[in-house]
DSSP file (Angstrom, degrees, kcal/mol; ACC not computed):
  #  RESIDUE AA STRUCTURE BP1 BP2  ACC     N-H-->O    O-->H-N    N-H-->O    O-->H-N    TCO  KAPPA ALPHA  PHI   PSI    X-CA   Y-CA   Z-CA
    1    1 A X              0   0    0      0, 0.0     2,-0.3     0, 0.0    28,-0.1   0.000 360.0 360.0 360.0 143.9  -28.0  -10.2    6.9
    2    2 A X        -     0   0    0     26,-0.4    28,-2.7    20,-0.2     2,-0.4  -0.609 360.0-144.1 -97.1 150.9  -30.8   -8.9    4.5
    3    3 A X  B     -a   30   0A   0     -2,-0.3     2,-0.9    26,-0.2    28,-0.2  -0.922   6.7-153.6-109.4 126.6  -30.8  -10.7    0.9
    4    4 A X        -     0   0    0     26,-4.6     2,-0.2    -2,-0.4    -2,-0.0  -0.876   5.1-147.6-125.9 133.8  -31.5   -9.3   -2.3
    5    5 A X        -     0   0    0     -2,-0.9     2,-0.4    26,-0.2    28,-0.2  -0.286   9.6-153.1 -61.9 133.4  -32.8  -11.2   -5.2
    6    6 A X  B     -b   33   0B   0     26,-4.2    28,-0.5    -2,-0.2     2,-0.2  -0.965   6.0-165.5-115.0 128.3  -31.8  -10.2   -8.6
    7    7 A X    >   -     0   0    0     -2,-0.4     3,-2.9    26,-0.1    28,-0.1  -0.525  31.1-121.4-167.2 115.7  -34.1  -10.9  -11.7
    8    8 A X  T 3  S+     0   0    0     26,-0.3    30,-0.1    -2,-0.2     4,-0.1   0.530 114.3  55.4 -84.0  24.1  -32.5  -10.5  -15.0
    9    9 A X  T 3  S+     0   0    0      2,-0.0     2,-0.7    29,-0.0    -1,-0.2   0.067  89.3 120.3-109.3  11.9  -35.0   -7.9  -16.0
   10   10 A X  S <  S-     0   0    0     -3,-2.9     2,-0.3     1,-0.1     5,-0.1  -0.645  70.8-110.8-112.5 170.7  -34.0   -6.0  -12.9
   11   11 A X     >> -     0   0    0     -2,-0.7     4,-2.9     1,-0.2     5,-0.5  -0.282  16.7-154.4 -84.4 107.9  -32.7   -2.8  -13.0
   12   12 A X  T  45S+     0   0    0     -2,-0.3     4,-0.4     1,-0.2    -1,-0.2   0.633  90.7  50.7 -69.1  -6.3  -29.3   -2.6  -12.2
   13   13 A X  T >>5S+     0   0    0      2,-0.2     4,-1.2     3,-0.1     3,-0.6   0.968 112.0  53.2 -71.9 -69.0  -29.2    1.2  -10.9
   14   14 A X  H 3>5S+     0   0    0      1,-0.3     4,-1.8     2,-0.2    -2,-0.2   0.757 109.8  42.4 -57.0 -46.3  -32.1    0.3   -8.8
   15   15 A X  H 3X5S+     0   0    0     -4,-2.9     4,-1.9     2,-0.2    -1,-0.3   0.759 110.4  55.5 -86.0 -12.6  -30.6   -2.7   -7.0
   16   16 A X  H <><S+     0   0    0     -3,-0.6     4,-2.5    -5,-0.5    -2,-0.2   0.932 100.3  68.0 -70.7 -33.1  -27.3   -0.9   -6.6
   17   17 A X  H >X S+     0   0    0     -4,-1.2     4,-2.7     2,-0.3     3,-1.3   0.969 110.4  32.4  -4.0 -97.1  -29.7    1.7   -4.8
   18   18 A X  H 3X S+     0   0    0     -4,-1.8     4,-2.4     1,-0.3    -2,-0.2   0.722 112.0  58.8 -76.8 -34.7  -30.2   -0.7   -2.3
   19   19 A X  H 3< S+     0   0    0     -4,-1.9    -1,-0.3     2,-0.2    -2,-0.3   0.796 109.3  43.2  -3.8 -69.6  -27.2   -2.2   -2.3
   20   20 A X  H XX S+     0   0    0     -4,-2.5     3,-1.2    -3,-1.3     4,-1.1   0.852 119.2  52.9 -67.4 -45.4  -25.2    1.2   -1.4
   21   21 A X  H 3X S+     0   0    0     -4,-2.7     4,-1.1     1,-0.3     5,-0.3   0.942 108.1  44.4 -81.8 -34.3  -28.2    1.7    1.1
   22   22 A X  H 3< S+     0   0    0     -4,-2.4     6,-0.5     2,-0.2     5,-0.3   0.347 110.2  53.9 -70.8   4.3  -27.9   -1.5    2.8
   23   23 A X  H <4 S+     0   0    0     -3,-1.2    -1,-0.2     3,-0.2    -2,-0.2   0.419 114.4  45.3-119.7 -31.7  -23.7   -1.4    3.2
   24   24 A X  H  < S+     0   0    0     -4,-1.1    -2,-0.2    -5,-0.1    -3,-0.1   0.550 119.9  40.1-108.4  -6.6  -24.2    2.2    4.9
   25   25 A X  S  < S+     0   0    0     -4,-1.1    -3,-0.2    -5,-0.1    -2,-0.1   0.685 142.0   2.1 -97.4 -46.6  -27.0    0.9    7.1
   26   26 A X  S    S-     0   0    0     -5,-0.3    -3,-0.2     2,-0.1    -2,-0.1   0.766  87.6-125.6-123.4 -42.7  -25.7   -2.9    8.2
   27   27 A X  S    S+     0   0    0     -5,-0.3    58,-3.8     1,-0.2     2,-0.2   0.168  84.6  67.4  96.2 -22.3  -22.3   -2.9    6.4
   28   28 A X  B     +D   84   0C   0     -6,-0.5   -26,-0.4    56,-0.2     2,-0.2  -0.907  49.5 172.9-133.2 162.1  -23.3   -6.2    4.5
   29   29 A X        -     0   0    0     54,-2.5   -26,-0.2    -2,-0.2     2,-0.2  -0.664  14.5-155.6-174.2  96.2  -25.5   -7.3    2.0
   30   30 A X  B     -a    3   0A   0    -28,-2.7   -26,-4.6    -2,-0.2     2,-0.2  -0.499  14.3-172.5 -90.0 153.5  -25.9  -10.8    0.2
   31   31 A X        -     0   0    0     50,-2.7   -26,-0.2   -28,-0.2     2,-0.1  -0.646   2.1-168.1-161.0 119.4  -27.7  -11.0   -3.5
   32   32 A X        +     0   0    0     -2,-0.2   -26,-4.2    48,-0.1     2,-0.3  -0.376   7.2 177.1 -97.6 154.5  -28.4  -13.8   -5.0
   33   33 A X  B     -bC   6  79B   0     46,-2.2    46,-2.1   -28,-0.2     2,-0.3  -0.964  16.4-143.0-148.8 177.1  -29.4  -14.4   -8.4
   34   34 A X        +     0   0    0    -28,-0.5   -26,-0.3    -2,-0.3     2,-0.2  -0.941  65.5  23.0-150.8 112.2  -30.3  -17.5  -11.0
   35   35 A X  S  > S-     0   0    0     -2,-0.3     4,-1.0     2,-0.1    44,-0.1  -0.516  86.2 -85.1 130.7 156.7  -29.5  -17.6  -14.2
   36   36 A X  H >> S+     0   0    0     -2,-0.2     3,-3.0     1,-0.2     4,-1.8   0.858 124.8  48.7 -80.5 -82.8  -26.7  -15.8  -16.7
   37   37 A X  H 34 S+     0   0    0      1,-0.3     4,-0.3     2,-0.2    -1,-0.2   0.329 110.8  48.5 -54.2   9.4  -28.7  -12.8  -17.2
   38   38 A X  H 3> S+     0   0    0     -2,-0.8     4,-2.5     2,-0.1    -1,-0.3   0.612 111.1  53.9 -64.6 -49.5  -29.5  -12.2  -13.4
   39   39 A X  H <X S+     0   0    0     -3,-3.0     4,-3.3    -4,-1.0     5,-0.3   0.926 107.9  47.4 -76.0 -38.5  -25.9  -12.6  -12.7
   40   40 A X  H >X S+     0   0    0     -4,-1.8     4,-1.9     1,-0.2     3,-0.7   0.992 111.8  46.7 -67.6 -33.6  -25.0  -10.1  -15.2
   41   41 A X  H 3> S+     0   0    0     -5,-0.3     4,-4.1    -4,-0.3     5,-0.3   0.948 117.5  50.7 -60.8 -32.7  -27.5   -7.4  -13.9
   42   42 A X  H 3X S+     0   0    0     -4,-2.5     4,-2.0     2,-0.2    -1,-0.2   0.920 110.5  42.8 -58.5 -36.4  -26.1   -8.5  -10.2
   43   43 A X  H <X S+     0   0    0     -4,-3.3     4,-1.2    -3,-0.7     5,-0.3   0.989 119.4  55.1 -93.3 -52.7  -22.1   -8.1  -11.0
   44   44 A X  H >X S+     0   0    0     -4,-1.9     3,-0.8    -5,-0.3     4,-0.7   0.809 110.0  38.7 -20.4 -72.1  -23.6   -4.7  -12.8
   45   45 A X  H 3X S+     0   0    0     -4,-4.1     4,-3.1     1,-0.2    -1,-0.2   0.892 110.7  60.8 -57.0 -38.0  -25.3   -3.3  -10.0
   46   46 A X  H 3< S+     0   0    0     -4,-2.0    -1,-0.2    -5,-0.3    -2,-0.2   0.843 113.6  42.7 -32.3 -42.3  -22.2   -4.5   -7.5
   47   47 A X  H <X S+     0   0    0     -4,-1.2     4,-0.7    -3,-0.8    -1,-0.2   0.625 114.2  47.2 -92.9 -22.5  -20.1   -2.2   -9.8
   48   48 A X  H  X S+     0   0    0     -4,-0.7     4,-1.3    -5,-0.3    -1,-0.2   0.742 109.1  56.7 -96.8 -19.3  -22.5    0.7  -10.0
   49   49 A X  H  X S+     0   0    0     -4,-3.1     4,-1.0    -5,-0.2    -2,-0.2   0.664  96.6  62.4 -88.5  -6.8  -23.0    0.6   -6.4
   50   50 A X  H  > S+     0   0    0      2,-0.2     4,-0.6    -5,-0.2    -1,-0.2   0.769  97.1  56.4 -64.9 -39.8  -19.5    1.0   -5.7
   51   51 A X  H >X S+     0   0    0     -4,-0.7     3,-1.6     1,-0.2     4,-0.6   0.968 106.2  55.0 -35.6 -70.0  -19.7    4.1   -7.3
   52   52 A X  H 3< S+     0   0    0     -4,-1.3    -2,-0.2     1,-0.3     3,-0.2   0.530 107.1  44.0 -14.9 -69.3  -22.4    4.9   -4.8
   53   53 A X  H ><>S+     0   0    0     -4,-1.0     5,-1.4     1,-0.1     3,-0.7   0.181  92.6  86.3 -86.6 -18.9  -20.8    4.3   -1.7
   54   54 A X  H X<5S+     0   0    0     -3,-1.6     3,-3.8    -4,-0.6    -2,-0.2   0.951  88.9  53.6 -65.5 -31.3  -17.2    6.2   -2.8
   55   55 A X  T 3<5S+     0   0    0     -4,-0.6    -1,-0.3     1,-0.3    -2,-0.1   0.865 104.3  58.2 -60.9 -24.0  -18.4    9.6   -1.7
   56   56 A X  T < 5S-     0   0    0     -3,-0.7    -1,-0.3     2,-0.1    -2,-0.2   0.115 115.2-114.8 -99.9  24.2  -19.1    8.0    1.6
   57   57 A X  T < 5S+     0   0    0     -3,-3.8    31,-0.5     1,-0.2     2,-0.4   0.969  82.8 125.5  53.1  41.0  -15.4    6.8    2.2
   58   58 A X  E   < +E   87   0C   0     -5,-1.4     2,-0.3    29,-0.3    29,-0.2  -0.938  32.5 166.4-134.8 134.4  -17.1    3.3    1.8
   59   59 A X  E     -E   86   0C   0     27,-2.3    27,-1.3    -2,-0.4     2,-0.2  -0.936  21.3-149.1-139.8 156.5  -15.7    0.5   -0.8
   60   60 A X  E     -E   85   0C   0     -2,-0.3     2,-0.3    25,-0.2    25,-0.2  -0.556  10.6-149.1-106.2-175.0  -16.8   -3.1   -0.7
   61   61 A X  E     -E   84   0C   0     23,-1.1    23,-4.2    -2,-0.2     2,-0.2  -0.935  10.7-153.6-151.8 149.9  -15.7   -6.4   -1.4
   62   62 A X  E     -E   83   0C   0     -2,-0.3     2,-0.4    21,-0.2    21,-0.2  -0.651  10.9-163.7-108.8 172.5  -17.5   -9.4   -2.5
   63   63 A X  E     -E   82   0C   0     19,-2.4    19,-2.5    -2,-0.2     2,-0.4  -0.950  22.9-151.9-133.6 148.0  -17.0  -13.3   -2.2
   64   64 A X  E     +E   81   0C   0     -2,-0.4    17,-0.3    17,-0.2     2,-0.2  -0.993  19.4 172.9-111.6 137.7  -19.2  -15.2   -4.7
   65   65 A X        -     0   0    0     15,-2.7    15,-0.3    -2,-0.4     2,-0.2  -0.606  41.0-104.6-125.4-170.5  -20.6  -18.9   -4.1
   66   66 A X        +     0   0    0     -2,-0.2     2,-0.3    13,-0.2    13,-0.1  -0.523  38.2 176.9-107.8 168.0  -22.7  -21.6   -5.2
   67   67 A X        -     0   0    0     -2,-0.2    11,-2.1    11,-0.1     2,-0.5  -0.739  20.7-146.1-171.5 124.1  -26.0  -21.7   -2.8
   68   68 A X  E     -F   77   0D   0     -2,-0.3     2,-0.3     9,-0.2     9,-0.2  -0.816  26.0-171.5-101.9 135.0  -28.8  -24.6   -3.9
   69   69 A X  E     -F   76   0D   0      7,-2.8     7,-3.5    -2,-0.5     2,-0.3  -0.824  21.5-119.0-114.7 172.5  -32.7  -23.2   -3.1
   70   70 A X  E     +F   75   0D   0     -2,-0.3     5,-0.2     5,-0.2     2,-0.1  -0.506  35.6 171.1 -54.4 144.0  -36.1  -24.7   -3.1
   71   71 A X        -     0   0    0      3,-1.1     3,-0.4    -2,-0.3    -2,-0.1  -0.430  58.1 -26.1-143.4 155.2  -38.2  -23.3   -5.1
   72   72 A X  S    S-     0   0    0      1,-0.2     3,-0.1    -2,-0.1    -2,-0.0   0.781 118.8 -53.3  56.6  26.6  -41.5  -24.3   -6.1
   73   73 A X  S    S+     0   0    0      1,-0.4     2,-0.2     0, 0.0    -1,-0.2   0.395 125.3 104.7 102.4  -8.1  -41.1  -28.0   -5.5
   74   74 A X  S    S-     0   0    0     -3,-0.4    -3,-1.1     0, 0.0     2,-0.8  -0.684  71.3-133.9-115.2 142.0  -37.6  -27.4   -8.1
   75   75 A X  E     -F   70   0D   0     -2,-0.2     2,-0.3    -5,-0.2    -5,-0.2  -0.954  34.4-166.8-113.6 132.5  -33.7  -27.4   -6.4
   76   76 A X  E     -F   69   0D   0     -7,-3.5    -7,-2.8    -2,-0.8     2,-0.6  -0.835  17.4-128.0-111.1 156.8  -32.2  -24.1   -8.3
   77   77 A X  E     -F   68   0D   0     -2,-0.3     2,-0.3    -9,-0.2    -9,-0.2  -0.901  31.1-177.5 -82.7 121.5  -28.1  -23.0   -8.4
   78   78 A X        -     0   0    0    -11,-2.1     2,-0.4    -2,-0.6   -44,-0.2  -0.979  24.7-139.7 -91.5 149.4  -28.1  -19.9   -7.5
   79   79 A X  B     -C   33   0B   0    -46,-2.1   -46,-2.2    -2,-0.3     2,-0.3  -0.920  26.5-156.4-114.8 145.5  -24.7  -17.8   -7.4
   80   80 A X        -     0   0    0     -2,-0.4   -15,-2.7   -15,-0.3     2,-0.4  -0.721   6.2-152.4-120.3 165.7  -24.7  -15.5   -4.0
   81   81 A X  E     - E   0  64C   0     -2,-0.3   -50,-2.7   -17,-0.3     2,-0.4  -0.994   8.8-168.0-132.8 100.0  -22.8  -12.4   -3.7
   82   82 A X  E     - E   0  63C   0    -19,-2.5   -19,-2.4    -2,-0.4     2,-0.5  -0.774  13.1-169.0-106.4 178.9  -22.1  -11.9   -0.6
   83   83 A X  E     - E   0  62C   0     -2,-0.4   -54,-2.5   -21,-0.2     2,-0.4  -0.984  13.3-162.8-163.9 134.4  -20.5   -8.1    0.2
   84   84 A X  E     -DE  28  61C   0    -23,-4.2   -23,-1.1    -2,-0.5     2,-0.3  -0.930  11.2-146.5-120.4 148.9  -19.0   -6.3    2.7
   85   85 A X  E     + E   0  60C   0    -58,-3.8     2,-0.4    -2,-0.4   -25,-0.2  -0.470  23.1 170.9 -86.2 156.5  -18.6   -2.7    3.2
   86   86 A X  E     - E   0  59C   0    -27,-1.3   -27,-2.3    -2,-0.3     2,-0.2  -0.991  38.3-107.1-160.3 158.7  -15.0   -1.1    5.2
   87   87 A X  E     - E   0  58C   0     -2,-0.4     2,-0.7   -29,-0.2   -29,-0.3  -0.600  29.4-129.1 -87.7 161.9  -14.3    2.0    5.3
   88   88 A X        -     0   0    0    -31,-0.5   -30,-0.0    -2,-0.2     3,-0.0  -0.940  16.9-122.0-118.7 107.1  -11.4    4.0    3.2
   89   89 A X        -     0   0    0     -2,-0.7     2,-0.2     1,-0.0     3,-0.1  -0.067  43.8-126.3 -32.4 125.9   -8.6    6.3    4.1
   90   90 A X        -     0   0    0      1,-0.1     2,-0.1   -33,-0.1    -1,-0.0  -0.537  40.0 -88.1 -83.4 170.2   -9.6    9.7    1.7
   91   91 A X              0   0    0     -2,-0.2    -1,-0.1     1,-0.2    -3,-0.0  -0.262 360.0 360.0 -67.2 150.0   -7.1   10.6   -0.2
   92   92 A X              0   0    0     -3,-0.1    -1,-0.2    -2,-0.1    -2,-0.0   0.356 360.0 360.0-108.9 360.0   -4.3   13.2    1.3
């Protein structure tokens, strides 16, 4: 399952982008971030990427967790997002 990191400087359109593209490719898609202002640009893009995905009879759902990394010699929290795509009955 491909991971994307989220930055709180990063753009949430952009990662919703990949988000929507990665849900219509694989069907799943985790993205982790660290940090309050990560997590909001993450739960942002989640929501904008829903959007994204509607045209395509596509909706997700997420689970969120706790997930401890390395990095740089340092143990970080990070909260992961993980998401699935399903498909959706259109409307009659």
């Amino acid at each position: 399952m491909e991971t994307l990191r989220v930055s709180g400087k990063s753009r949430p359109n952009a990662v919703a982008g990949a988000i929507a593209a990665l849900l219509r490719s694989n069907g799943q898609v985790e993205v982790q971030a660290i940090g309050p202002a990560a997590v909001n640009q993450a739960v942002k893009a989640i929501a904008i990427a829903r959007g994204y995905i509607t045209p395509d009879q596509l909706d997700l759902s997420t689970q969120p967790s706790f997930v401890k990394l390395d990095l740089e010699d340092e143990e970080r929290t990070a909260v992961r997002f993980t998401i699935q795509g399903h498909k959706i009955d259109p409307v009659a």
